[in-house]
TIDREN-651795 format. One line per field, with one value per residue (C-alpha): x, y, z. Coordinates in steps of 0.2 Angstrom, whole numbers, m for minus. Layout:
N
X = (X|...) $
Y = (Y|...) $
Z = (Z|...) $
//
This chain:
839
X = (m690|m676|m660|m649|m636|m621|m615|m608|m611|m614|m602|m606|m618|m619|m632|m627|m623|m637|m655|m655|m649|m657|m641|m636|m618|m614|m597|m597|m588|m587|m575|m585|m593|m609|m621|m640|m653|m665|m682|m681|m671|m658|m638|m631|m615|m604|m583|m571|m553|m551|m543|m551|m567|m573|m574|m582|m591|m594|m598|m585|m598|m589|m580|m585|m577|m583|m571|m570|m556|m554|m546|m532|m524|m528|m541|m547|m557|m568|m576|m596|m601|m590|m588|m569|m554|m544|m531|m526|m520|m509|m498|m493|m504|m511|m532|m541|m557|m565|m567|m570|m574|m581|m591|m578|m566|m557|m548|m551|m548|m544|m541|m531|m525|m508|m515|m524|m520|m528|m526|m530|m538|m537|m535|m546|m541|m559|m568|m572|m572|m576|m579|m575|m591|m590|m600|m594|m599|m593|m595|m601|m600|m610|m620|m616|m622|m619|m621|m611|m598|m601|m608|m607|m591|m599|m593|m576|m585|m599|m601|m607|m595|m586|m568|m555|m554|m571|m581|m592|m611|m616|m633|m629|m641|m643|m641|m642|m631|m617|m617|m598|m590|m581|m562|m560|m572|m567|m575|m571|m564|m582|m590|m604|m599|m591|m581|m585|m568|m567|m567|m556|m572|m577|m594|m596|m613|m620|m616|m634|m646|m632|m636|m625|m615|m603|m594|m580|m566|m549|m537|m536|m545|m541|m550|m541|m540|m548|m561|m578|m579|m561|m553|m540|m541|m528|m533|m517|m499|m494|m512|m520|m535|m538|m560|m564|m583|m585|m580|m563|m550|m535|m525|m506|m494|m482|m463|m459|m456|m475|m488|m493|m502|m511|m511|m523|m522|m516|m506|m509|m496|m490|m481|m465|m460|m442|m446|m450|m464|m469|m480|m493|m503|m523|m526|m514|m507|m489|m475|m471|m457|m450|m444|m434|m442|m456|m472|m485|m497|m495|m504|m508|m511|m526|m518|m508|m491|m484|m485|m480|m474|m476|m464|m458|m450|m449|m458|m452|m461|m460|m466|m474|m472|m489|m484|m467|m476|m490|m479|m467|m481|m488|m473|m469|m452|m452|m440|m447|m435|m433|m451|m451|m435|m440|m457|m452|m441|m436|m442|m439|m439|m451|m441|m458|m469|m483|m499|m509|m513|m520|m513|m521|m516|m496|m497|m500|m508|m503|m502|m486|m487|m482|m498|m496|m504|m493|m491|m476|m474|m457|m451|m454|m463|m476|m486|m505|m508|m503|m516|m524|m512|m514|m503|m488|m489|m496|m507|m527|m532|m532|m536|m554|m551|m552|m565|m560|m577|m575|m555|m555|m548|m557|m550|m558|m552|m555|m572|m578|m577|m574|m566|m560|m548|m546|m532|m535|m535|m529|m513|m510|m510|m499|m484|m486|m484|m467|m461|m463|m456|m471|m471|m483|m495|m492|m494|m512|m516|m509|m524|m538|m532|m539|m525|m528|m518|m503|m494|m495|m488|m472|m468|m467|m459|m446|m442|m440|m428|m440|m438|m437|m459|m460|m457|m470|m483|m485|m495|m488|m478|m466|m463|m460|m448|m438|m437|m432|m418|m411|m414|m403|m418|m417|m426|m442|m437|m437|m452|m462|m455|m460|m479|m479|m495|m490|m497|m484|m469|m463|m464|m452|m455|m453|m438|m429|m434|m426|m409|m410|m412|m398|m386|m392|m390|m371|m367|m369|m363|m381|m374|m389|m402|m389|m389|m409|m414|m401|m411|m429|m425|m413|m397|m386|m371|m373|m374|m358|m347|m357|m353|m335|m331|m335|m330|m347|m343|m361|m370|m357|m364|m382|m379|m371|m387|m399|m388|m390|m409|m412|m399|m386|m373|m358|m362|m366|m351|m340|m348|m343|m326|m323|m329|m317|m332|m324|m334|m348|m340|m336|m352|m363|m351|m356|m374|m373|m365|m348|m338|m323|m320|m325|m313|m297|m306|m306|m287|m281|m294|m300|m286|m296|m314|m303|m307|m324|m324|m315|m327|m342|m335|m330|m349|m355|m341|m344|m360|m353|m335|m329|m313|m312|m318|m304|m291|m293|m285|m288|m274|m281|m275|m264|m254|m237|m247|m254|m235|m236|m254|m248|m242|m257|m268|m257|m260|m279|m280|m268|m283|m297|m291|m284|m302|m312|m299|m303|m320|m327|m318|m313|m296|m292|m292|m276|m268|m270|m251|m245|m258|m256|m241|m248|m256|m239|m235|m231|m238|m233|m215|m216|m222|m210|m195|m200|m201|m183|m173|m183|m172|m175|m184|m171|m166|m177|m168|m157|m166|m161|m147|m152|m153|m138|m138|m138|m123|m114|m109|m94|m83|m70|m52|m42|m23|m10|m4|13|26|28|42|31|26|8|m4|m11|m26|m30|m28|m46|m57|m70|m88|m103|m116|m100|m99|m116|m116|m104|m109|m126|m116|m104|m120|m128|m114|m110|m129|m130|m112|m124|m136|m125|m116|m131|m138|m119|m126|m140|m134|m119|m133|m142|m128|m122|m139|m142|m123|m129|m145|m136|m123|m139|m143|m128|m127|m143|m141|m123|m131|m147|m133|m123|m140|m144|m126|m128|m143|m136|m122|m134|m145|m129|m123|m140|m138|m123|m127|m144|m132|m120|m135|m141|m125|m122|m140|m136|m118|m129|m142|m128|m118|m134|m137|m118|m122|m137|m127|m114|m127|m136|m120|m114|m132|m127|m111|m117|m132|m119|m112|m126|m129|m112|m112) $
Y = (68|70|60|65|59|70|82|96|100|89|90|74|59|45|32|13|10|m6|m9|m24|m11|5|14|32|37|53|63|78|89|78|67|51|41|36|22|26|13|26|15|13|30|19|23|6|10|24|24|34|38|54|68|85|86|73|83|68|49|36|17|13|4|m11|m16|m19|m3|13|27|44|59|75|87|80|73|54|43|27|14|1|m16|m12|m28|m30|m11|m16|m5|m11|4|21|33|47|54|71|81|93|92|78|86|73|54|47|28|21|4|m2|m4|m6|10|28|45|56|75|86|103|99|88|72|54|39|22|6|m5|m24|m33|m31|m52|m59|m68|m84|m101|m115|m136|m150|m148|m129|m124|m106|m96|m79|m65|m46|m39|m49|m56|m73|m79|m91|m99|m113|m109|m129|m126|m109|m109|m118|m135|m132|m136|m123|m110|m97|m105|m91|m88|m91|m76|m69|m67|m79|m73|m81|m79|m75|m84|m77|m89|m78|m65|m70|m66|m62|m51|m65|m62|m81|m92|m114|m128|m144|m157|m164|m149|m152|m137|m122|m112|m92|m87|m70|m57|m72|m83|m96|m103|m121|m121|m130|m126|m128|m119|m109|m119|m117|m132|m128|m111|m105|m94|m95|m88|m97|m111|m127|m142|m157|m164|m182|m182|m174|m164|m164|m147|m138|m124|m110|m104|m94|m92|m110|m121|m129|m140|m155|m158|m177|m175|m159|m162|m159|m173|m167|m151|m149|m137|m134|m138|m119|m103|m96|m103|m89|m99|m116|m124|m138|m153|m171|m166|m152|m137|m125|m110|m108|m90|m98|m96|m114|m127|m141|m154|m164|m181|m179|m194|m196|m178|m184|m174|m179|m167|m148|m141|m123|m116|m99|m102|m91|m105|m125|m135|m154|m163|m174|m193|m184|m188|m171|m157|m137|m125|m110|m96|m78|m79|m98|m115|m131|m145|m163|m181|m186|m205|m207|m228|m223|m212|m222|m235|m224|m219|m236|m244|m229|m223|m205|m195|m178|m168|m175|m183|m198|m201|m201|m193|m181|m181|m165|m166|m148|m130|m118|m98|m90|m80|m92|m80|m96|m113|m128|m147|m157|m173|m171|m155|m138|m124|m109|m88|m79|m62|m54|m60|m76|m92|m107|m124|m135|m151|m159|m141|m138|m122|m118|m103|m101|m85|m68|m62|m43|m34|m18|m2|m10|m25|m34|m50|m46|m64|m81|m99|m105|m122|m135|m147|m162|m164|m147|m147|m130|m121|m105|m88|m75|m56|m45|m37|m57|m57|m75|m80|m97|m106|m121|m133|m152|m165|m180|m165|m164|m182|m187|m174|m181|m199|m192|m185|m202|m210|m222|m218|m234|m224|m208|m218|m224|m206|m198|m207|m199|m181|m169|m166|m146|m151|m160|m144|m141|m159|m157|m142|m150|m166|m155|m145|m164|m167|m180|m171|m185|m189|m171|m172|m188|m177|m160|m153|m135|m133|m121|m133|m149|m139|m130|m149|m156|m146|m149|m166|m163|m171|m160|m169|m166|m148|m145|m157|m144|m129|m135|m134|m116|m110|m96|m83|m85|m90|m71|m67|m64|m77|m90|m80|m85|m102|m102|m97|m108|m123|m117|m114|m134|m142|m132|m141|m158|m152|m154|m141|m142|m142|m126|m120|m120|m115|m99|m96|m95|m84|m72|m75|m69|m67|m88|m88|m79|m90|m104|m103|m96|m109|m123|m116|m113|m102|m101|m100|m85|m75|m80|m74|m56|m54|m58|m47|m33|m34|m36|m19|m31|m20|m27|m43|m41|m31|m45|m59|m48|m46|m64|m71|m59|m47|m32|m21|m26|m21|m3|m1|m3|7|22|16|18|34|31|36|41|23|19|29|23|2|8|14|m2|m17|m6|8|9|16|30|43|38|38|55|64|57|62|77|82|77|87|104|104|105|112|120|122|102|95|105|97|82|76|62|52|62|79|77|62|63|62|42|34|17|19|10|m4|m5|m4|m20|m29|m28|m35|m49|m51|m51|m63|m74|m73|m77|m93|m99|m93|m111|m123|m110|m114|m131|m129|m142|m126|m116|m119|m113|m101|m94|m85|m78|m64|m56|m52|m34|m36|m21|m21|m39|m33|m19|m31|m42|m29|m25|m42|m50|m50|m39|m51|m60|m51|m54|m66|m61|m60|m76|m70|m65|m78|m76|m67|m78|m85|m72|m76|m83|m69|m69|m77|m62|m60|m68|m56|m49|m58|m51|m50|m51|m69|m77|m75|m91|m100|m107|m91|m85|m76|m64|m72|m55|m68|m75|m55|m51|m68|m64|m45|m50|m61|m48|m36|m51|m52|m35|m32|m46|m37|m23|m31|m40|m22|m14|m29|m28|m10|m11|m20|m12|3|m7|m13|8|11|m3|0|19|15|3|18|29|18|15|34|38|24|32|47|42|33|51|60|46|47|68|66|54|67|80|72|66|86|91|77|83|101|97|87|102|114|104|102|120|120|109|117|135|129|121|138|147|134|136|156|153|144|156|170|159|155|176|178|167|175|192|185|176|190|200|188|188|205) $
Z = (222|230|234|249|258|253|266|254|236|223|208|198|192|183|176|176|157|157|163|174|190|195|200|198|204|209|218|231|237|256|247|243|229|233|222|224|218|212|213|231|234|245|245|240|244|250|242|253|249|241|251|239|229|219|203|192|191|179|177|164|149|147|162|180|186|195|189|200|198|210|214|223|207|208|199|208|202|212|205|202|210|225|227|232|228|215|211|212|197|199|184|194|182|199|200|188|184|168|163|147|140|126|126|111|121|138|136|148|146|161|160|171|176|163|152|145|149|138|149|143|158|157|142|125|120|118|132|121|118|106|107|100|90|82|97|104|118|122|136|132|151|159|145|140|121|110|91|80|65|58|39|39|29|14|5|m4|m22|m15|m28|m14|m1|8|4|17|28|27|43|46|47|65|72|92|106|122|137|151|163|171|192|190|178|165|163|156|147|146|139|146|139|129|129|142|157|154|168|168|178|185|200|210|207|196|192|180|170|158|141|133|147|157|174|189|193|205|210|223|226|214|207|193|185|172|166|166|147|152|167|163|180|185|189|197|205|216|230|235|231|239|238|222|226|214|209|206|196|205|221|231|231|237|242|238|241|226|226|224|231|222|212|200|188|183|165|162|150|154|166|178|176|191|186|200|205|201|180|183|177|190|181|193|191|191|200|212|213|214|207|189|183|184|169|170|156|162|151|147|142|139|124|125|111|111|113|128|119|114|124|119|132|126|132|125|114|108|111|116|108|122|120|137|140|147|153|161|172|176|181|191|202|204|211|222|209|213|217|225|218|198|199|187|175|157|160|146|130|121|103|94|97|90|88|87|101|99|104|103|97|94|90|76|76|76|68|78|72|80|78|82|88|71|62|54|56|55|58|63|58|67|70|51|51|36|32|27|29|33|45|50|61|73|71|82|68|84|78|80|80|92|85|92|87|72|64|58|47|38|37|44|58|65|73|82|81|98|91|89|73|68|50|45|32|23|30|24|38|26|21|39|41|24|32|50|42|31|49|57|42|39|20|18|25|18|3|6|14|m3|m11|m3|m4|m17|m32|m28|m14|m21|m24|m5|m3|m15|m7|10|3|m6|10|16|7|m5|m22|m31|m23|m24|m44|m46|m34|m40|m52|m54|m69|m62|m45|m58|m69|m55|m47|m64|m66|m46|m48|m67|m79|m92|m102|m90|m91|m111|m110|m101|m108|m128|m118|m117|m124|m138|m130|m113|m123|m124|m106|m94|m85|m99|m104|m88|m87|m107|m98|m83|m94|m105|m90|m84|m103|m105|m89|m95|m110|m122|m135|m145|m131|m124|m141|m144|m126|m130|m145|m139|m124|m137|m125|m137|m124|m121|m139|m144|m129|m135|m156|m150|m140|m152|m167|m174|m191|m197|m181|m179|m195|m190|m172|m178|m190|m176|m163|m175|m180|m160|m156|m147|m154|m144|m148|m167|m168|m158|m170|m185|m180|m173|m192|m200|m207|m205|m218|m207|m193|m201|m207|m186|m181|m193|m190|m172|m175|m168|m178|m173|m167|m186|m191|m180|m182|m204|m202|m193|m204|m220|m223|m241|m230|m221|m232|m233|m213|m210|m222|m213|m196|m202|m206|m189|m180|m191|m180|m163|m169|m186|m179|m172|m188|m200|m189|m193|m205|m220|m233|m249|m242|m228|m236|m226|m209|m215|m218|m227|m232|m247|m241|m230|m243|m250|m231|m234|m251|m243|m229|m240|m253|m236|m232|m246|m248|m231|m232|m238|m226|m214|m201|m196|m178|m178|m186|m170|m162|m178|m185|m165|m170|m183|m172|m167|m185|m191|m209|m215|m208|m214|m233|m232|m227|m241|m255|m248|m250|m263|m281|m293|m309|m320|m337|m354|m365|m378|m394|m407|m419|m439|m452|m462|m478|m494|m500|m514|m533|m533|m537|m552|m545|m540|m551|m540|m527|m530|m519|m503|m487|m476|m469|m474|m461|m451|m456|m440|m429|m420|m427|m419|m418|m415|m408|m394|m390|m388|m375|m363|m362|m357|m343|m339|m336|m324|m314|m311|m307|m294|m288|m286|m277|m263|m261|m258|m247|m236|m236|m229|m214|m212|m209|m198|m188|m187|m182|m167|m161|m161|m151|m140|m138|m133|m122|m112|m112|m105|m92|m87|m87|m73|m62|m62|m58|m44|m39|m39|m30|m17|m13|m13|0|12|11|17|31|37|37|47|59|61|63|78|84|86|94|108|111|112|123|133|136|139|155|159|159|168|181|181|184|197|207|206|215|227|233|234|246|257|257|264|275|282|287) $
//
């Protein structure tokens, strides 16, 4: 058969995406859209608009919407059921020509002459809702199902209990279509009725067997958080009508410019055009309170005493004085502009965009825009988990609700898919308690909850502030030993260290504990816990300030071996040096292959090793550089470049034997304000100034006289001597004695050699003396000499002044005559042109 009605061509059909109507939709070129019901071969409906062609048609498979473009460059769209305008499209592209959708989502895709445009219509946030029992009931178009989530999840000591996050396998249930297109979906507050909201109507059924209740006209809709068939509803910009058991009560008109929206709960909430709240009794409608804060949704708790208004970019978390309020409008205390004083107290501020929420108790569970799912307790903010995000980073999820019986709360992500985790009532309850302060009953409630869970509640007690309960409550080895170090029991600390098992005690996770609990014994000054802490986690560094810094000789020489076995060079190379090891030192330096710092380290401490050094450096510089290596130069052939090498070699022999005799008790440290000068000592000026003025060693004694000869014969008595003029000699006169002689000769020798000594001694410091008085001469010279070069530069610089000044001088005086001459020339001009004038 055929179908007409179209006055000119047509260009364009479509078939309603679902059974339950028998509607083609088809486009011509008379400008109109029209909706034929192809079982009776009726036209439904005709749309006009358009000004060209209508070049093509669609229902769009998920929304309400009839879609048509033409040729003069707009796209309109029309609700399926009402068949009523609701907007026009025009991107300036010239002639639209396709459409496009997908029943996944609320987007559309329109081509034109210039291009493509993808549009998103509506919003894609799931039309769904949950009770107070795990009941939930959810809209797909018009189709309205439902199934439970209570026991899907599984029992936490469940083996084949689902883990936290994964999608719950719910069985759907039909109940039955929906008149209206559903844009919103709310369970009252027992779960009894639910309001499908939508199209600017609203129709209440059961929530078992879908049955009408009640319908109307509204904008918006709200349950109240008390009453089972209480409602709000707005009929315009400046009318909300209040339902008492589904009937009409009251009408009011708001205390502000515009109503834009409602929010239900224990109080009913009117959004004012002025960014604005107004807050309005059930009962009696009176005014309760405004507060300037512009929400995007409001949250009551279920005892009505806290209340969260949520807003862009933060939360404001209020108690709500539910007596003061009652009593206020009881005995007529209102005031129409402020509403009832003390109606609400500001407790905290949430900084978080709060996409939505749920309050447990005094807790509220919420997910912020950025994908997490937290809860605040007192304006203390906790994370559970990090959720799925879109590509912006947008959260995907909203909170259904929370069962008290399975201590889980549920989410649902925009393709219904619902997913749960675990969040323990009883933990909820134990932090709530800490806020109030009621540790009594924190106490009891600490009793009942699970000890996987006391790790949670150490965590939150230590962000309290309670780290003292948060070291008796946890149960993570890692918590208690961070805590025990703040809290300064080390003893806890070590405890828990020594538990390591065997297999962990190498990690890097135990090393730094090690190093944490070394840097908290040194603190109290523990040297033995610091020093044994230092040595399971090989801190070598806080073992060579540690052994320094006490004098520790032994640990020093253990620490160098360790140091060196480990390849802490430095710090073996430090140890060796700081215990007076210097052939230990030598010998890691030529290990490591630094040697030329061996070689300079062996010249300074082992002048006896340089040779050895030299040739060895030697070697392993011929391999880059034959030239580099035959410079340098060693004592054995280049002797006159190593002055005092000798007495060197002398300073070494001092230092070793110093060190072998200190070697078993070591350096009194009381010695140190003496032994400290010791280090400015130039020992081999000293030793060279001491083989200078030292005496040369006294003389050998003289050797003992001979024995005397034996005595002769007596010898025959001489004849008388003839007489004689001369007078007879003296018997008492002195006689020379050889042994007297040889006496004073060895005296005389003494004195002229210790003469010798004092001459050369005055000597030697007259030649000092010469010598300072010459360097002090030197000196005085070379200073006259700098101020007669600054003084010679002084003048130099005032002579080029003074020339500079002439020169600009004679500048100005030039420029001055050459504007004299100009003025001369200029005047001239003017003569001879007075003179023309003139005549």
């Amino acid at each position: 058969y055929t179908l007409e009605g179209h006055e000119r061509g047509v260009n364009c059909i479509d078939y309603y995406p679902s059974g339950d109507k028998p509607y083609i939709l088809s486009g011509a070129d008379d400008r109109t859209v029209k909706i034929w019901d192809y079982q009776t071969k009726s036209i439904v409906h005709s749309l006009d608009g358009h000004s060209h062609n209508i070049c093509s048609v669609m229902f769009h498979p998920k929304l309400p919407l009839i879609c048509s473009a033409s040729e003069d460059g707009t796209v309109r769209l029309w609700q399926s059921t009402t068949y009523r305008a609701e907007t026009t499209l025009n991107y300036g592209m010239e002639r639209a020509w396709a459409l496009a959708a997908t029943r996944e989502t609320t987007k559309l895709a329109i081509g034109f002459d210039e291009g493509c445009v993808v549009i998103e219509l509506g919003s894609d946030d799931p039309v769904v809702s949950m009770d107070g029992t795990g009941k939930v009931v959810w809209a797909k178009n018009n189709e309205i199902q439902t199934t439970t989530v209570r026991g899907l999840a599984g029992a936490v000591d469940d083996e084949d209990a689902l883990p936290d996050g994964e999608r719950l396998p719910v069985i759907p249930r039909d109940l039955g279509a929906c008149e209206l297109y559903p844009q919103a979906i709310k369970h009252n507050c027992n779960g009894r009725f639910i309001a499908v909201c939508g199209d600017g109507e609203y129709i209440i059924y059961t929530a078992q067997a879908l049955r009408n209740k009640a319908f109307g006209q509204a904008i918006d809709f709200v349950w109240s958080a008390t009453g089972t068939g209480d409602y709000a509803i707005r009929e315009s910009t400046n009318r909300v009508k209040f339902f008492k058991n589904f009937k009409e009560s009251r009408a009011i008109k708001p205390a502000t410019a515009s109503a834009d929206a409602l929010f239900g709960g224990h109080l009913l909430g009117v959004k004012g055009g002025d960014s604005a709240v107004l807050f309005y009794d059930w009962d009696s409608g009176e005014f309760v309170r405004k507060i300037d804060v512009a929400p995007k949704e409001i949250y009551w708790s279920d005892a009505g005493n806290l209340v969260l208004i949520a807003c862009a970019d933060s939360a404001y978390v209020l108690s709500y004085n539910a007596a003061t309020t009652a009593s206020a409008i009881a005995m007529g205390q209102l005031s129409p502009e402020d509403g009832v004083d003390g109606s609400f107290d500001l407790l905290y501020e949430i900084s978080d965009n709060i996409t939505s929420g749920e309050w447990v108790g005094d807790c509220f569970l919420y997910c912020n825009s950025s994908g997490r799912l937290n809860y605040s307790v007192g304006g203390k903010i906790q994370t559970l988990v990090h959720l799925d995000t879109n590509s912006s980073g947008a959260t995907t999820h909203r909170i259904l609700g929370y069962l008290a019986k399975e201590d889980r709360v549920y989410l649902v992500d925009k393709s219904l898919n619902i997913v749960s985790y675990k969040i323990m009532l009883a933990v909820l309850q134990y932090q709530t308690a800490v806020m109030r302060g009621d540790f009594d009953a924190a106490n009891e409630l600490l009793a009942v909850i699970p000890e996987a869970e006391y790790t949670t509640i150490a965590r939150f007690l230590e962000s309290q502030g309670f780290k003292e309960e948060a070291l008796e409550v946890t149960t993570d080895d890692d918590h208690k030993f961070d805590l025990s170090l703040e809290l300064g029991k080390i003893a806890i600390a070590h405890g828990l260290m020594e538990e390591i098992p065997p297999d962990e005690k190498n990690s890097i996770d135990t090393m730094a504990k090690w190093k944490k609990l070394s840097d908290a014994a040194l603190k109290i000054s523990d040297f033995e816990l610091t020093e044994a802490c230092s040595l399971a986690s090989d801190d070598f560094p806080g073992l060579l300030l540690l052994y320094s810094a006490v004098g520790n000789f032994d640990g020093m020489e253990a620490l160098a071996a360790a140091a060196q076995k480990k390849g802490k060079t430095n710090v073996a190379f430090i140890s060796y040096l700081l215990t007076g090891n210097v052939e230990a030192c030598a010998n890691l330096l030529i290990d490591t292959n630094r040697l030329p710092e061996a070689a300079f380290f062996a010249r300074t401490y082992l002048p006896s090793r340089v040779e050895e050094i030299v040739f060895l450096w030697k070697a392993d510089l011929s391999k880059v550089s034959e030239t580099a290596a035959n410079a340098l130069a060693d004592p054995k052939s280049s002797p006159d470049l190593f002055p005092d090498l000798d007495v060197a070699l002398q300073v070494e022999q001092m230092f070793l034997a110093q060190r072998e005799a200190t070697k078993a008790t070591g350096i009194s440290a009381s010695d140190y304000p003496t032994a400290k000068d010791d280090l400015e000592l130039d020992l081999i000026a000293l030793v060279k100034s001491q083989a200078v003025a030292a005496p040369p060693p006294p003389p050998p004694p003289a050797p003992p006289a001979p024995p005397a000869p034996p005595a002769a014969p007596p010898a025959p008595p001489a004849p008388p001597a003839p007489p004689s003029d001369e007078p007879p000699e003296n018997p008492f006169a002195a006689v020379d004695d050889p042994v007297d002689d040889a006496a004073a000769k060895a005296a005389e020798k003494a004195e002229a050699d210790r003469r010798a000594r004092e001459a050369a001694a005055a000597a030697e410091r007259r030649r000092a003396e010469a010598e300072a008085k010459r360097l002090a001469e030197e000196a005085a010279a070379a200073e006259a000499a700098s101020l007669a070069a600054e003084e010679a530069a002084a003048a130099e610089a005032a002579r080029l002044a003074a020339e500079a000044a002439a020169a600009e001088a004679a500048r100005i005086a030039a420029e001055e005559a050459a504007v004299a001459e100009a003025a001369r020339i200029a005047a001239e001009d003017d003569d001879l042109n007075d003179f023309g004038d003139d005549w």
